[in-house]
C-alpha positions as CSV (number, residue, x, y, z in Angstrom):
1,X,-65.0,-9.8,99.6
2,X,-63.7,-10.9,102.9
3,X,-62.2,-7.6,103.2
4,X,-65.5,-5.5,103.1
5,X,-66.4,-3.7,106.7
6,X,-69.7,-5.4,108.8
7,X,-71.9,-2.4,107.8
8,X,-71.8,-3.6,103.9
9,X,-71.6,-7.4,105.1
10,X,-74.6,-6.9,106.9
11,X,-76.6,-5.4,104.1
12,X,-75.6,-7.6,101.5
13,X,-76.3,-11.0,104.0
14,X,-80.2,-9.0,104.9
15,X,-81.0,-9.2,100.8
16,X,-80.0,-12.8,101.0
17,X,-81.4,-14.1,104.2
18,X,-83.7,-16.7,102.0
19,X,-80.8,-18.1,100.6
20,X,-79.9,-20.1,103.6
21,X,-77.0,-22.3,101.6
22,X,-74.7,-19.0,101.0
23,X,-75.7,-18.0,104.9
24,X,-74.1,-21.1,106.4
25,X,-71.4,-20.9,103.9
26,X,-70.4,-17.3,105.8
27,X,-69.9,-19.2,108.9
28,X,-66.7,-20.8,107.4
29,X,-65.2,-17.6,105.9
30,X,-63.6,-15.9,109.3
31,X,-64.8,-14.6,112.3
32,X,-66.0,-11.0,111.2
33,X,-68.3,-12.6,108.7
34,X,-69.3,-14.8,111.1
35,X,-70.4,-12.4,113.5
36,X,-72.5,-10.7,111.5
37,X,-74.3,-13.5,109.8
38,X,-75.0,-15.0,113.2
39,X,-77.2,-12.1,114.6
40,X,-79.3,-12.7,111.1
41,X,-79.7,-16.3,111.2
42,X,-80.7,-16.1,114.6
43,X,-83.4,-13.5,114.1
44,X,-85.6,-16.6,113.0
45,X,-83.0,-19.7,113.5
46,X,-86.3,-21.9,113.2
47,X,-86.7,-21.4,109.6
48,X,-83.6,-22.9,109.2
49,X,-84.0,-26.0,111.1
50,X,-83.1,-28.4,108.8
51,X,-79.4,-26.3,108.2
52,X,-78.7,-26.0,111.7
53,X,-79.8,-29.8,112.3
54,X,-82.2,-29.8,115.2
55,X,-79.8,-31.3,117.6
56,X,-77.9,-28.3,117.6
57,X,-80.7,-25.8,118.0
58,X,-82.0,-28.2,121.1
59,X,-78.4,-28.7,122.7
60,X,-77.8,-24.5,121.9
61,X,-80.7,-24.0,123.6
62,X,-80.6,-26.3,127.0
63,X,-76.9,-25.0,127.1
64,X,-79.4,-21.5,128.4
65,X,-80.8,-23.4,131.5
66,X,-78.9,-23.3,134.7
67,X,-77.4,-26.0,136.1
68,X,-79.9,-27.1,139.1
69,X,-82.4,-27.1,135.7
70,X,-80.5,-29.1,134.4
71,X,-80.0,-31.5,137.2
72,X,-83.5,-31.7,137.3
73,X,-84.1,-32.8,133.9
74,X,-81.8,-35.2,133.6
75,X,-82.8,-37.2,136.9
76,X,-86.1,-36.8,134.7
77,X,-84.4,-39.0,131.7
78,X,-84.3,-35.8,129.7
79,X,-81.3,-35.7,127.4
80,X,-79.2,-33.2,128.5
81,X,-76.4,-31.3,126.1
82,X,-74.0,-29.4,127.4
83,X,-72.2,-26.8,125.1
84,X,-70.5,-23.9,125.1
85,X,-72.2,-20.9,123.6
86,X,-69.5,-18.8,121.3
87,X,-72.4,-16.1,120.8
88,X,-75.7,-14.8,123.2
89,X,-78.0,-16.4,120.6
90,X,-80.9,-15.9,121.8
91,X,-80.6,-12.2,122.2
92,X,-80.6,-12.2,118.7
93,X,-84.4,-13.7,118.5
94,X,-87.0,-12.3,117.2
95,X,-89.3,-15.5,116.2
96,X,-91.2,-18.1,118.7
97,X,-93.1,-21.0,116.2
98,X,-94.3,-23.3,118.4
99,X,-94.3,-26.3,115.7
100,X,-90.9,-26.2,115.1
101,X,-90.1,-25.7,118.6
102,X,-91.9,-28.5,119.9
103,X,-90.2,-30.8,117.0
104,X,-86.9,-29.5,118.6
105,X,-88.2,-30.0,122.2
106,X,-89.1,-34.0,121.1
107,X,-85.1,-34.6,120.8
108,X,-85.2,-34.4,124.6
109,X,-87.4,-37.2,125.4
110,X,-90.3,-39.3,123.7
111,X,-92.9,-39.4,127.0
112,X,-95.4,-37.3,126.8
113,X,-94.5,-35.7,130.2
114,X,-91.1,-35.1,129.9
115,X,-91.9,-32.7,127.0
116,X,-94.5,-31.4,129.1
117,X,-91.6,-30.5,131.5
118,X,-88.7,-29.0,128.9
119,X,-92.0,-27.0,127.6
120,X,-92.2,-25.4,130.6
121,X,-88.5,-24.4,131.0
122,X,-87.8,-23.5,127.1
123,X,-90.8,-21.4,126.3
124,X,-90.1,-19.7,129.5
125,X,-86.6,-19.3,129.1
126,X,-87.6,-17.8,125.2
127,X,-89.6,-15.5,127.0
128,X,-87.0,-14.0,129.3
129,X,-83.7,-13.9,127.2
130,X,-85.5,-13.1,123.9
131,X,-85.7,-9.2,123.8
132,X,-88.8,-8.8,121.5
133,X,-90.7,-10.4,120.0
134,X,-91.7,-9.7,116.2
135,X,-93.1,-13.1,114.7
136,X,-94.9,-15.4,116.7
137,X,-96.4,-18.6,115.4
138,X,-98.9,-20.6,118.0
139,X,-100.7,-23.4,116.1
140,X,-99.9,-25.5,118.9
141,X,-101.0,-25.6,122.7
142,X,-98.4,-24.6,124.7
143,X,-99.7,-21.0,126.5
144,X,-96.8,-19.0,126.2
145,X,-98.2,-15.1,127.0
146,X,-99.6,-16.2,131.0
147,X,-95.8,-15.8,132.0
148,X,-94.8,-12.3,133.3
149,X,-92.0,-11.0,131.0
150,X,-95.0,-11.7,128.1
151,X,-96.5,-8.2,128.2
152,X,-92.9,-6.5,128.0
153,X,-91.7,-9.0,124.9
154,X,-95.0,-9.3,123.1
155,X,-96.3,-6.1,122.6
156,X,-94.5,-5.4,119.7
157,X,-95.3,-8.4,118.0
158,X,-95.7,-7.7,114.3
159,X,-97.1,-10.9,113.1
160,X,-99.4,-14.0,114.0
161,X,-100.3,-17.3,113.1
162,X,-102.8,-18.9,115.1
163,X,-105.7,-21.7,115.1
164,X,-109.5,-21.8,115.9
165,X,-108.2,-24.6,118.3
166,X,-106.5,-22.1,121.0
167,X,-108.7,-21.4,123.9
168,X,-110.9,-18.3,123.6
169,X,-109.4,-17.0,126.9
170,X,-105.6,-17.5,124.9
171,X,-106.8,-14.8,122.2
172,X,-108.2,-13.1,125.2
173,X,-105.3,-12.3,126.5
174,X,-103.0,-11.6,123.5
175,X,-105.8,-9.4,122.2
176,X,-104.6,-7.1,125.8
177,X,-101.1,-7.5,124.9
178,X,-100.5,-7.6,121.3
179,X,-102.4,-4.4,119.5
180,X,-100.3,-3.5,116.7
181,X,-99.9,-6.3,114.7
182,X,-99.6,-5.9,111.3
183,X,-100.1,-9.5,109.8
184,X,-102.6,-12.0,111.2
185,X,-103.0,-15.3,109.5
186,X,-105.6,-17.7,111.2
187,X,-105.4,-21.5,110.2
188,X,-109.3,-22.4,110.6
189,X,-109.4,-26.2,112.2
190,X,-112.5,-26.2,114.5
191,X,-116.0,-26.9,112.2
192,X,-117.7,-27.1,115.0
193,X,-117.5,-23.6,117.5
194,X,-116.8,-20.1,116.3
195,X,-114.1,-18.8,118.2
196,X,-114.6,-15.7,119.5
197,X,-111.4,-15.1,120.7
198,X,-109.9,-14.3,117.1
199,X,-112.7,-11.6,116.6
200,X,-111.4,-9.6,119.7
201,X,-108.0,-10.0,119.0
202,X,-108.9,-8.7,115.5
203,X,-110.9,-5.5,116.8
204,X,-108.4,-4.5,119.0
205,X,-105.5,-4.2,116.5
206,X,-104.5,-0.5,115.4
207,X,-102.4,-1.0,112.5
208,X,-103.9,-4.0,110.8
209,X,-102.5,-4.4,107.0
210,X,-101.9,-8.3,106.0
211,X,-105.0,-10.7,106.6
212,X,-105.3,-14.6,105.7
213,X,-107.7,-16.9,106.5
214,X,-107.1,-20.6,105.9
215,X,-109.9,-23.3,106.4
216,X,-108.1,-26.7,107.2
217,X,-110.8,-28.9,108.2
218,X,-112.6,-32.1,106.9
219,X,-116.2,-31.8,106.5
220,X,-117.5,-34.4,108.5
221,X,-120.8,-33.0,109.4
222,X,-124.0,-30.9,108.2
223,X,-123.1,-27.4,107.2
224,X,-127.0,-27.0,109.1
225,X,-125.8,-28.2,112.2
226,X,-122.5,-25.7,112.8
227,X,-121.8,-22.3,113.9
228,X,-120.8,-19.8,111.3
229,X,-117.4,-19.2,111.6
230,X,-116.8,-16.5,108.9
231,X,-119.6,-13.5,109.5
232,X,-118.1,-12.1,113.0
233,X,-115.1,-12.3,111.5
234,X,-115.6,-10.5,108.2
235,X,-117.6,-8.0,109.9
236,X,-115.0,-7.3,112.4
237,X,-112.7,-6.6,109.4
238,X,-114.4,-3.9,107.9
239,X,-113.1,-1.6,110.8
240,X,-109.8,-2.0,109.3
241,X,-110.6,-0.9,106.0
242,X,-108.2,2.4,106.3
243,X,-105.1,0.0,107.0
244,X,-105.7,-3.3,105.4
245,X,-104.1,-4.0,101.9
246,X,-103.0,-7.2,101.8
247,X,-106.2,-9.8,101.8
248,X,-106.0,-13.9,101.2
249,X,-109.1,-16.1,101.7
250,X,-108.9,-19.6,100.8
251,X,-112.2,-21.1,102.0
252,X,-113.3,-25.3,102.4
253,X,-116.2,-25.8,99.4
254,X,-117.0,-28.6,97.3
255,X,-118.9,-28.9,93.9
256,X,-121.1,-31.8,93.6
257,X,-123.5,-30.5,91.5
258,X,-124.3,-28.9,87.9
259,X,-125.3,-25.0,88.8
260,X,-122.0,-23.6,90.4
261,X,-124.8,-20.9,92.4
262,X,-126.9,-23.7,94.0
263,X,-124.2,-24.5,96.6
264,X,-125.2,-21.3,98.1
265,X,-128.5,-23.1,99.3
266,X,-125.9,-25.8,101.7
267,X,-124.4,-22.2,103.4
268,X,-124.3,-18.5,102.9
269,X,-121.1,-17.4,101.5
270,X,-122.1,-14.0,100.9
271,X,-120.2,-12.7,103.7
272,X,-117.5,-12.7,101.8
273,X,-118.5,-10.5,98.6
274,X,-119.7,-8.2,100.8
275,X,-117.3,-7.6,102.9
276,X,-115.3,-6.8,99.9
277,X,-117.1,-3.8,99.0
278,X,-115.7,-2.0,101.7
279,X,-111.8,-3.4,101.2
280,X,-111.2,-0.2,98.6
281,X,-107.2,0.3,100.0
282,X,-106.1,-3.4,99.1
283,X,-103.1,-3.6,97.3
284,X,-103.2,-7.6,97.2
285,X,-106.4,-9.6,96.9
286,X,-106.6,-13.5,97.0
287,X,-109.9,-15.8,96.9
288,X,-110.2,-18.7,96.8
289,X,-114.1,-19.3,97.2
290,X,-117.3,-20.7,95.7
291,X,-118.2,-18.1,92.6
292,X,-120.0,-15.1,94.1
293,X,-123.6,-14.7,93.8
294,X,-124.7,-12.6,90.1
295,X,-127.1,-10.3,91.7
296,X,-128.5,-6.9,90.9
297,X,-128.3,-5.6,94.4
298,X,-124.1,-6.8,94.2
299,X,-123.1,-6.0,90.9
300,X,-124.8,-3.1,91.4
301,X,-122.7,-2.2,94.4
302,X,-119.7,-3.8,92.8
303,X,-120.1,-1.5,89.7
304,X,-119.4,2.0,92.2
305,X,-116.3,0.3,94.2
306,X,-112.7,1.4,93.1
307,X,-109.8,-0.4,93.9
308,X,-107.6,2.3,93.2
309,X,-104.4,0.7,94.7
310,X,-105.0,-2.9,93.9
311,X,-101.9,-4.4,92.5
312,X,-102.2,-8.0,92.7
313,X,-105.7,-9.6,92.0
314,X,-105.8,-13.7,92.6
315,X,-109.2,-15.4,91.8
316,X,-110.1,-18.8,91.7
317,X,-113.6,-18.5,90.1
318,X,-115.6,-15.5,89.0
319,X,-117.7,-13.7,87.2
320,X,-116.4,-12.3,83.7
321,X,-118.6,-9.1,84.7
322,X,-117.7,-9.1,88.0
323,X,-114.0,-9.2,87.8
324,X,-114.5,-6.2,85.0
325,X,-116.0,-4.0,87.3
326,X,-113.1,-4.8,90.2
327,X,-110.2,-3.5,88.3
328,X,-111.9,-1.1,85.7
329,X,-110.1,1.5,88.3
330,X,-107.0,-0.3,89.1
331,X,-104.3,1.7,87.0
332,X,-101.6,0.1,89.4
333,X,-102.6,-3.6,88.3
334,X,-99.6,-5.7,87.9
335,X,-101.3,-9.4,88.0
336,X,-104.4,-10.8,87.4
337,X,-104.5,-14.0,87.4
338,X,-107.5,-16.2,87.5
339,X,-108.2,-19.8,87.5
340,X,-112.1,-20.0,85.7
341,X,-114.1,-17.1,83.9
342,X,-117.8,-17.6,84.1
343,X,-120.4,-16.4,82.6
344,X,-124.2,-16.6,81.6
345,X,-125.3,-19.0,78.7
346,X,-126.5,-16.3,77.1
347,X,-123.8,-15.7,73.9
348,X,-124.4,-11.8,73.3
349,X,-124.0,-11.1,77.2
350,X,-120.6,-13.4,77.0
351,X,-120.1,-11.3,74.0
352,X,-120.3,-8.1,75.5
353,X,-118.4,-9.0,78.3
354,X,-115.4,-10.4,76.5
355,X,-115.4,-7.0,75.0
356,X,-115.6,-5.0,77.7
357,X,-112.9,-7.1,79.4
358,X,-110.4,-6.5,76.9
359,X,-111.5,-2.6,76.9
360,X,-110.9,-2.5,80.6
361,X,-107.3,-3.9,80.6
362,X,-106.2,-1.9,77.6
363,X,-107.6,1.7,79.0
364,X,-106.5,1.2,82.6
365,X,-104.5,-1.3,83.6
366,X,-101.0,-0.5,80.8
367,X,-98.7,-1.7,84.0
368,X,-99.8,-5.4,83.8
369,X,-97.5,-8.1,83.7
370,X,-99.2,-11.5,84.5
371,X,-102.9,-11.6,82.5
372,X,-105.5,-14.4,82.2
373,X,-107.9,-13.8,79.5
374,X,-110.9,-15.6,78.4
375,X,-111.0,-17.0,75.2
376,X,-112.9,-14.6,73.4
377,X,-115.3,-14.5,70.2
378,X,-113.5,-14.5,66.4
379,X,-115.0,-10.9,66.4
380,X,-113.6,-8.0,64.3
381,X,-114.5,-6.0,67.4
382,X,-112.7,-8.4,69.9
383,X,-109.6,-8.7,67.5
384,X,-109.0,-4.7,67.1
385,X,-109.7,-4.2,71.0
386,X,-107.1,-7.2,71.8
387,X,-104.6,-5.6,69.1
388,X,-104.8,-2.8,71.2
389,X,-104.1,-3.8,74.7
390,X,-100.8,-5.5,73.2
391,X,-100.0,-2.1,71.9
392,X,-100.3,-0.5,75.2
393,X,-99.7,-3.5,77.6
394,X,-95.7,-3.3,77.1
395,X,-94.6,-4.4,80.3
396,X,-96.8,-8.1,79.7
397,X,-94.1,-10.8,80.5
398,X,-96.9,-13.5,81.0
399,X,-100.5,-13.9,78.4
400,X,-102.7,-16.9,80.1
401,X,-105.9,-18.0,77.7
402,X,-108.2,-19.9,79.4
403,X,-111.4,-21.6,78.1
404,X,-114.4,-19.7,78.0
405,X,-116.2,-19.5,74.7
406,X,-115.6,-22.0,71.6
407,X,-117.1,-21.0,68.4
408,X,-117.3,-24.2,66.3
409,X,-115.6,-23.7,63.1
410,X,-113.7,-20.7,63.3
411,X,-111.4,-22.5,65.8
412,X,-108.6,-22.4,62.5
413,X,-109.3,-18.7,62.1
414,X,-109.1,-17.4,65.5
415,X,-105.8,-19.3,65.9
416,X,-104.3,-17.8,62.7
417,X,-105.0,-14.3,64.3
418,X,-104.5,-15.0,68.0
419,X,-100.1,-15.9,67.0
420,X,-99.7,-13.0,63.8
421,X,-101.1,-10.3,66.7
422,X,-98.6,-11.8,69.1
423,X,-95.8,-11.6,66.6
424,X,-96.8,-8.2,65.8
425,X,-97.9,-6.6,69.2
426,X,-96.6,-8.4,71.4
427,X,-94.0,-6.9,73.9
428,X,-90.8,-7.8,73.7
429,X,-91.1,-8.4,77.9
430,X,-93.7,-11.5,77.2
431,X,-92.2,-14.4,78.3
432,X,-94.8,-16.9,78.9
433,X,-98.0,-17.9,76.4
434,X,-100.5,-20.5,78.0
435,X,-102.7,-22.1,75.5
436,X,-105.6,-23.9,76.7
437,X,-107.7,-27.1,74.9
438,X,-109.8,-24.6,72.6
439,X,-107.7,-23.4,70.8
440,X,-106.9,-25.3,67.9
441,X,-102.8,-24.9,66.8
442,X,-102.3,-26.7,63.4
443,X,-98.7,-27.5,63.3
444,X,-97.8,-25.3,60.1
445,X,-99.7,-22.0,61.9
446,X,-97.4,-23.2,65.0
447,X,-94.0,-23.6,63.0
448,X,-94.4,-20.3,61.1
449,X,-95.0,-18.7,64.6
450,X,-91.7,-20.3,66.1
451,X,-90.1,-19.2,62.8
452,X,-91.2,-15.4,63.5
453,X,-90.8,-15.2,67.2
454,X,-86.9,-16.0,66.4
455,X,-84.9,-13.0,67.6
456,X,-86.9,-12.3,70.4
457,X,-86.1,-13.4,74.0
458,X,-87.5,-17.5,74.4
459,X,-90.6,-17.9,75.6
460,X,-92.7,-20.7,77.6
461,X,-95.3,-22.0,75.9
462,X,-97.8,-24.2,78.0
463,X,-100.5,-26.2,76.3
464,X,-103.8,-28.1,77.6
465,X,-103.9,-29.9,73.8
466,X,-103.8,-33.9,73.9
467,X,-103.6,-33.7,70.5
468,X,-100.0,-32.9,70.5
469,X,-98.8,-36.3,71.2
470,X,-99.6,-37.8,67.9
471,X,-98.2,-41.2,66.7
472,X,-95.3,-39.4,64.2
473,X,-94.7,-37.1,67.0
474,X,-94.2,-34.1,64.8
475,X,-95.1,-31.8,67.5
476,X,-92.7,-33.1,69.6
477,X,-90.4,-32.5,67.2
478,X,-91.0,-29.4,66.2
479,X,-90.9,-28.0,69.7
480,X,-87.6,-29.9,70.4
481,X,-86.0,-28.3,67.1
482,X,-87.0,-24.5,68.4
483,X,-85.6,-25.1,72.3
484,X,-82.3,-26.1,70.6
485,X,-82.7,-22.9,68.3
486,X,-83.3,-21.0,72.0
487,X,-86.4,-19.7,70.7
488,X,-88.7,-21.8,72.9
489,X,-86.9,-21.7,76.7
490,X,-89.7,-24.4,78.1
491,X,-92.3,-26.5,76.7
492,X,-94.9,-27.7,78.9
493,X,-98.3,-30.4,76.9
């Protein structure tokens, strides 16, 4: 390998930039691999921090200033490193994250001011010897786009993450800098104001594809005494619907009380639902939010949306009906994974539903991999329709049950059926069955599965079943028997 040219070095160290162990073990090799690992490790040296040891970022970095600088600082009681730089570094930057920066900067000196001061010389320094900048991370204070070189270096910037905290004016100006960035992420910390700064700087991007919203706050007051800080922003997203295909929301809710729906009277989340509707090129769809309203005028609305290129579909709580309709058109699904089905008391509409749920994945959506499912009714219907979406669902390398419906006693019956389909049906891809509390396993049922699933590749079995850990511990056992046999590869109860 050491005898490979740069031009195949350099590919096969871009597939493995995450792997920062086998990167730092290049640096040993010789000089030519050396030289062209540096340039890729330096592209963001701030992800790899705790490799490089922050000394030697800080003391490669002061080694930049000029000498009088240097002077300066150190009359200051700023610690001062000098060493000699083998490479130009920092022409090899493409990343500014404040955090980590400002960790780095802290080696210098522990007063308050004195950080102030190497602040002022790094970031501007970053700003001059940095040729562009692609990735810029400013969940901090320092305002690093007011010094001149910023328009030049910034303008291409690809991706942001910000806070609500930044001055308004600080968006202001990035929003006339930076207007093709691809990826914002916003980190929401102030409960109190809207910030209107993130809005403009949202409108005035041209290429908008990645967009995640974060709430990181502590609710310490009345949701009837604050701004809304979601509407402008969601509203302001809908221009982008042409571009935008990549969509995480992970918003601050608590339930305190029986009816999931009557949080909705402590603050409107409807903002979000609706803004949905007009999201029909996502590719990548992540909520995490109180349930959405079960309205006519929605589902209705819901019902005519397709999400024709939605791949990925992350949920934390929804609607069986609702989550139907979102993917009855996604024929390029992949995953769907979500963390709690709901549904009305009523049995025949969970019934109906269930069914229809099952129908949906089976006709369109024969590229899934990851599924949740809802445990469903011990229904001839239900067990032909599921039969068939194992038939047609070959690529499925992960089946996740989760409680929804329990049928009291046909618990032993539905089990029975639910591991001979698998045995029969299931694709020889599936790698991963989660079980949850309702569903009954009765140890034989369990070992003559084990017994049948031998020649296939191991799976994971994950259960939610306390019952397992009985006092003869045959279940324990048994599962310990079948991982030795290879057929089970990990056992999670």
């Amino acid at each position: 390998m050491p005898k490979l040219n740069k031009d195949i070095l350099f590919l096969l160290f871009e597939e493995l930039q995450d792997n920062s162990k086998f990167l730092f073990s290049c640096l040993m090799v010789n000089r030519k691999w050396c030289e062209t690992v540096i340039p890729i490790l330096w592209r963001n040296p701030w992800r790899y921090s705790i490799n490089y040891k922050k000394i030697s970022l800080y003391s490669i970095i002061i080694s930049y200033l000029s000498n009088d600088i240097k002077e300066f600082l150190t009359k200051k009681g700023i610690l001062i490193l000098n060493q000699s730089l083998t490479f130009d570094y920092l022409s090899f930057c493409r990343n500014i994250d404040i955090k980590v920066i400002d960790d780095i900067i802290s080696i210098g000196s522990s007063l308050v001011y004195n950080r102030f001061l190497l602040q002022e010389e790094i970031y501007s320094l970053l700003i001059k010897k940095c040729p562009e900048i692609k990735y810029l991370n400013i969940c901090g204070t320092y305002e690093i786009v007011y010094p001149p070189e910023a328009k030049v270096r910034l303008e291409s910037l690809c991706e942001l993450t910000c806070d609500t905290l930044i001055d308004t004016r600080y968006f202001y100006r990035l929003a006339q800098i930076c207007q093709q960035i691809q990826r914002i992420i916003i980190i929401n910390k102030n409960l109190v104001k809207v910030n209107h700064g993130t809005t403009k700087l949202i409108e005035f991007q041209k290429n908008l594809k990645y967009f995640k919203w974060v709430d990181e706050f502590k609710e310490d007051y009345y949701w009837e005494l604050l701004e809304d800080p979601y509407t402008e922003i969601f509203n302001v997203l809908k221009k982008h619907t042409n571009t935008l295909n990549h969509f995480d929301i992970n918003l601050h809710y608590e339930y305190s009380i029986t009816d999931y729906y009557d949080i909705y009277d402590d603050f409107d989340y409807t903002f979000l639902q609706y803004a949905l509707l007009e999201f029909h090129n996502l590719k990548i769809l992540e909520i995490n939010s109180p349930i959405f309203l079960n309205n006519d005028n929605f589902n209705k609305k819901l019902e005519m949306v397709a999400y024709r290129n939605l791949e990925i579909l992350k949920i934390d709580f929804i609607d069986i009906y609702q989550v139907n309709c979102m993917v009855k058109n996604s024929l390029c699904l992949r995953e769907l994974r979500i963390n709690e089905f709901h549904w009305n008391d009523d049995d025949d509409n969970f019934y109906n539903d269930s069914l229809n749920f099952i129908r949906t994945i089976c006709e369109n959506c024969y590229l899934i991999e990851y599924l949740t499912i809802p445990v469903f009714p011990s229904s001839e219907n239900h067990f032909i329709e599921f039969e068939k979406l194992l038939k047609k669902c070959q690529k499925l390398r992960s089946l996740n049950f989760k409680e929804a419906y329990y049928e009291a006693g046909r618990d032993l019956e539905f089990e029975d059926y639910l591991l001979n389909v698998l045995i029969r049906e299931a694709s020889a891809n599936l790698r991963e069955i989660r079980i949850p509390y309702d569903i009954m396993l009765s140890l034989k049922t369990l070992e003559t599965f084990l017994e049948k699933w031998k020649g296939r590749p191991a799976v994971s079995l994950y259960f939610n079943n306390t019952y397992f850990y009985q006092k003869d511990n045959s279940y324990m056992k048994l599962f310990d028997k079948y991982k030795i046999e290879k057929v089970i590869k990990d056992i999670n109860v």
